[in-house]
N, C-alpha and C positions, 0 to 999 in steps of 0.2 A: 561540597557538592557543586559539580559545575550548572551551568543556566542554560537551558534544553530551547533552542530556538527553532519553533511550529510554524511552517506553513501549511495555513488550515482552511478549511473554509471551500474544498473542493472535493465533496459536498460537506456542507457543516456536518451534515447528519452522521459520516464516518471519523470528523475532528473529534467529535463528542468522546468517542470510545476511547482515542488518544489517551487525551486529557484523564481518565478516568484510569485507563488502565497504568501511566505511568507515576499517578499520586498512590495508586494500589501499591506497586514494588517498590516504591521508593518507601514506603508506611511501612511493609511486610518488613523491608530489609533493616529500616533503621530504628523502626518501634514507634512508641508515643506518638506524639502526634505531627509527627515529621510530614511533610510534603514536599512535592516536587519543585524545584524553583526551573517555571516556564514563562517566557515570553511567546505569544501568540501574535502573527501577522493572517489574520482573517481576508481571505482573496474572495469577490464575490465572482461567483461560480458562472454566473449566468454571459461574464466579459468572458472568461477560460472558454467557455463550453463551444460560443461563436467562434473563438479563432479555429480552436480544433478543428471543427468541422469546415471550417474554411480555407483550412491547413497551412494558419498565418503562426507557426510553432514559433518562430522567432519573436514573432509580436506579443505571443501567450507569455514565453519565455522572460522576455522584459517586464512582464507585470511584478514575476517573480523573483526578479533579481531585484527590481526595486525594493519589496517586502522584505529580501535577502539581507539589504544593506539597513535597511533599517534595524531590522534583528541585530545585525553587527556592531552598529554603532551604538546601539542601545546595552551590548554587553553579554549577547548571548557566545556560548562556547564551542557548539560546533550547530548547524541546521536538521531539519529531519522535513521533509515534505509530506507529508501525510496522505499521497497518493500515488498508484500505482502510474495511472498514463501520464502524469506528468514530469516523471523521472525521463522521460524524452530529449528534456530540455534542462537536465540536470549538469551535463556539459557546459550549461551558458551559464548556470549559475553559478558553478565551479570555479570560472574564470574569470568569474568577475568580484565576490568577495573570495577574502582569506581564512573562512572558516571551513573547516570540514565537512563534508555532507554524508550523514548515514543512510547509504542508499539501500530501497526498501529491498529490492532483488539479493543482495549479497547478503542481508540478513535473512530474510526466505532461503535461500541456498544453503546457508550455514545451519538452520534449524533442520530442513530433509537430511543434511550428511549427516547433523545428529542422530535422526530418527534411522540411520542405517540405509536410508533408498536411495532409488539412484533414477527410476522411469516414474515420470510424473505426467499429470495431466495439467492444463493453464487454460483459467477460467478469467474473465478480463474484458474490457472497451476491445472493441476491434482492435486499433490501436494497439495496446497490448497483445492481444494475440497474435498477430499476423506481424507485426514489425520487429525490427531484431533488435531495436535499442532495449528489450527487457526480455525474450526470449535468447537472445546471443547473448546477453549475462550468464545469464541461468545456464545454456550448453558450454557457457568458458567456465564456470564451476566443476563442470564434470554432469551435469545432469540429462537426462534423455528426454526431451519435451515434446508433449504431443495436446494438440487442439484438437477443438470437436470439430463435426463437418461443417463447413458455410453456411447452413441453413442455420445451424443449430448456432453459432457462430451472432450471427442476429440477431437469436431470440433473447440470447445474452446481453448483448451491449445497446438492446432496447430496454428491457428490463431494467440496466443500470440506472440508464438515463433518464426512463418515462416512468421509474416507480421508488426504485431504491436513494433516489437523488433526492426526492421529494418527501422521504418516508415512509413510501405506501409498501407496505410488506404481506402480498397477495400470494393466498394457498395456492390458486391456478402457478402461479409463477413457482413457487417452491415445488411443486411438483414438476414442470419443465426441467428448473434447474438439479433433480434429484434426476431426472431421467439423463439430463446430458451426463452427469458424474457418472450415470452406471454406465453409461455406452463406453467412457473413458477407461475406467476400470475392464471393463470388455475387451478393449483394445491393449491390455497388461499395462496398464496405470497402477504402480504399488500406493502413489496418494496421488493427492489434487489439490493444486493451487489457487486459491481463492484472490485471484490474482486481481481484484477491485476492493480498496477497502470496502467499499457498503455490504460488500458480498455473504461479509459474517454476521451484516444484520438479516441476511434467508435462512444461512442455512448452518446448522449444528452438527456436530461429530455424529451425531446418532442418524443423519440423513444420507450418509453414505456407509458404504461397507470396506473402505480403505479410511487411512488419515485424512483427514483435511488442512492447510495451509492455512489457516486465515493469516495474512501480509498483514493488517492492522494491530493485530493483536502481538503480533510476532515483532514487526517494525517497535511499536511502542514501547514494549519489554523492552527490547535490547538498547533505546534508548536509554531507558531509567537507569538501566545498569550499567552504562558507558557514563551518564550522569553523576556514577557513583564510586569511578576507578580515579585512581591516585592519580597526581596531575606531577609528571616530571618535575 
C-alpha cells in the first residue's frame, strides 16, 4: 500500500470527509481491519483564505509547497490537496517536489465520462467558477461547462466561506443552493459539479433531479485506489 500524502486543513471541515472516506475503500477493498496509510499536512485556512482574496496566489502557493516537501520527505507517495480552489496553484507545487499530484478535476472528469455525460453544471469559490485553471481542465477533458449567473455565483462562494467553512449547514442556504442546481439543469445540465469540497456537507443526491459530483468524495476514492495499485 503506498502512503497517501493530504493537504488538508482548507477547510478542516471538508479534510474530515477525506480521511474517512479513504480508510472506508481502503477497509471495503482489503477486509479486516486494514486502513489507510495517510500522512496529513494540516494548512490553517484562515493564512490561505487572506492571500486568495488578496490575490497573493504565489504566496498562498508557497505555504503549500512547503506542506508539500514535508509530505515528501516524510515518505509519502504521491500528494492529493483536498480542495478544489486551490488546485490554482497546483502548478507551483508540481515543480517544486517530485511526487505526483492527483488532481481533483481530472478525477471529477473521469467519474462524469464514467457516468456517460458530457454538459455539466460547476458549482464552486468564485475562483473556481469564473477562472480557467479548473474550468479549462474540465472543457480539455471533453466536457461542456456551464455556471450559474453572477448573482447566484455570490450566493455560492458566500455560503462556502461564511457557513460551510465554519460548519454551519443552514436550510435557508440549501434551499438557494437547490434552486441554483435547478436553474442549471434548466439551462440542459445532465449533472452538477459540487466543485467546493464543503459543498457535499449541503447538499445530497436526493436535492437535485440530475447527478451530482461531489469532488471530495470522488477525489478521496480515487485516492485510496491509486494507494492500492501495484507499484512498478
Amino acid at each position: 500500500m503506498k502512503t497517501i500524502g493530504l493537504l488538508g486543513g482548507m477547510s478542516w471541515e471538508s479534510t474530515v470527509p477525506y480521511y474517512q472516506t479513504i480508510n472506508r475503500v481502503v477497509g471495503n477493498r482489503l477486509g479486516g481491519l486494514h486502513s489507510a496509510k495517510i500522512l496529513l499536512a494540516s494548512i490553517d485556512f484562515h493564512d490561505i483564505e487572506r492571500l486568495q482574496h488578496d490575490g497573493r496566489w504565489p504566496d498562498a502557493g508557497e505555504i503549500l509547497v512547503d506542506a508539500a516537501r514535508k509530505l515528501e520527505g516524510a515518505g509519502a507517495a504521491f500528494l492529493v490537496v483536498c480542495t478544489n480552489t486551490m488546485h490554482k496553484v497546483a502548478p507551483q507545487i508540481e515543480a517544486a517536489v517530485d511526487l505526483p499530484l492527483l488532481h481533483i478535476a481530472d478525477a471529477t472528469a473521469e467519474a462524469i465520462a464514467e457516468a456517460g455525460l458530457q454538459r455539466v453544471g460547476l458549482l464552486g469559490t468564485r475562483f473556481t467558477m469564473e477562472e480557467d485553471f479548473y474550468r479549462g481542465r474540465l472543457e480539455a477533458a471533453g466536457l461542456a461547462v456551464t455556471v450559474p449567473a453572477e448573482s447566484d455565483r455570490g450566493i455560492v462562494h458566500q455560503v462556502i466561506y461564511d457557513e460551510l467553512c465554519h460548519g454551519k449547514i443552514l436550510e435557508p442556504s440549501r434551499a438557494q443552493f437547490r434552486r441554483i442546481v435547478s436553474g442549471l439543469v434548466q439551462q440542459g445540465c445532465e449533472g452538477v459539479i459540487l466543485g467546493c469540497t464543503e459543498i457535499g456537507l449541503l447538499l445530497a443526491e436526493d436535492d437535485a433531479s440530475v447527478p451530482l459530483f461531489d469532488t471530495a468524495a470522488i477525489h478521496a476514492e480515487r485516492a485510496a485506489l491509486l494507494s492500492l495499485e501495484a507499484t512498478d
